[in-house]
C-alpha positions as CSV (number, residue, x, y, z in Angstrom):
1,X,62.6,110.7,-40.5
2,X,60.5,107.6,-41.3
3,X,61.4,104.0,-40.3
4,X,59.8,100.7,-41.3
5,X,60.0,97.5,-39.2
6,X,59.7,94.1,-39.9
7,X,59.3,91.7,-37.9
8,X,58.2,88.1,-36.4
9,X,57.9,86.1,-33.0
10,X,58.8,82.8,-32.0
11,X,57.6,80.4,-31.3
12,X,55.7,79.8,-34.1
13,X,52.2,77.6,-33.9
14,X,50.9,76.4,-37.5
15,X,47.3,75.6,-35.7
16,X,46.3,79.0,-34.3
17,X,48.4,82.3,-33.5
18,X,49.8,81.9,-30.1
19,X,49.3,85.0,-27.7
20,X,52.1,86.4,-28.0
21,X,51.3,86.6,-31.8
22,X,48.3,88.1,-30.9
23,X,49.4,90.4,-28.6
24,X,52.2,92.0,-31.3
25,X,49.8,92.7,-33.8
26,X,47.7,94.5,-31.2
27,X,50.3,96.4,-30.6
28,X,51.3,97.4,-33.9
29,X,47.4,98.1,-35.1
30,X,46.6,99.9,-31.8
31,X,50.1,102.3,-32.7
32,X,49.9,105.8,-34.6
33,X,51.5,104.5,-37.7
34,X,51.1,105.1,-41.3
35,X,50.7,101.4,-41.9
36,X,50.4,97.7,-41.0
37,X,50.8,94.6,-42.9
38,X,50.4,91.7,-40.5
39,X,51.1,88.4,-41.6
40,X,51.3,84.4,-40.6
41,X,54.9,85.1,-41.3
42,X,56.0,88.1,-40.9
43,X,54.6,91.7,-40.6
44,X,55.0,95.0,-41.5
45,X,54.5,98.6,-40.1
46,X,56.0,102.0,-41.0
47,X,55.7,105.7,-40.0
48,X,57.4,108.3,-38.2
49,X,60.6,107.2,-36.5
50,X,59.1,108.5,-32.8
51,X,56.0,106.2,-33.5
52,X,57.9,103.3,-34.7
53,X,60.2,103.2,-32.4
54,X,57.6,103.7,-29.4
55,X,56.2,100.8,-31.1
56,X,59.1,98.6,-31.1
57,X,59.7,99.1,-27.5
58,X,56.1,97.9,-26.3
59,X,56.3,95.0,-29.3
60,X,59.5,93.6,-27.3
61,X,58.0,94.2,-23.6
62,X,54.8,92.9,-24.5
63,X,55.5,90.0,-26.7
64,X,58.3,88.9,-24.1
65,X,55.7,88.8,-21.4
66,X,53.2,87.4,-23.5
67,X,55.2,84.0,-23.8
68,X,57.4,85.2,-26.9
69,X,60.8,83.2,-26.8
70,X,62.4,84.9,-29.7
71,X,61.3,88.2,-31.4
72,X,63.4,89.3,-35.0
73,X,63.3,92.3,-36.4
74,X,64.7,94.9,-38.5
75,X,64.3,98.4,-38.7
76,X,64.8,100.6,-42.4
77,X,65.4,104.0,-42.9
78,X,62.1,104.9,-45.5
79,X,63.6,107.8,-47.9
80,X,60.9,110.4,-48.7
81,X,58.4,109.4,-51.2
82,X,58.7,105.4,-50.3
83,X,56.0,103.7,-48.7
């Protein structure tokens, strides 16, 4: 199974990323996953559903810690051949 998960982390800063923008993309780059889209905005990653949700787990613990009041996300089911 393959998952995709978008998502962002609050509060936002217009100046510079704040670290616990920082510290979410890290995680998502540093992960085994097929791919990563990050973004001022938003961002993107998708693979395997063990990887992504591995991923999702250390995104919430780390981001929290990091300073992170408010992490959104959503998680797809990627049918064979998307992506």
């Amino acid at each position: 199974m393959r998952l995709r998960v978008e998502f962002t982390t609050e509060p936002f800063d217009l100046d510079e990323a704040p670290p616990h923008a920082l510290v979410a993309r890290e995680v998502v780059q540093t992960a085994p996953l097929d791919s990563v889209d990050v973004g001022p905005f938003g961002n993107t990653a998708e693979g395997r559903a063990e990887e992504v949700l591995a991923a999702v787990d250390a995104l919430l613990r780390k981001t929290l810690q990091a300073g992170a009041t408010r992490v959104s996300l959503q998680v797809n089911l990627v049918e064979e051949g998307e992506g």
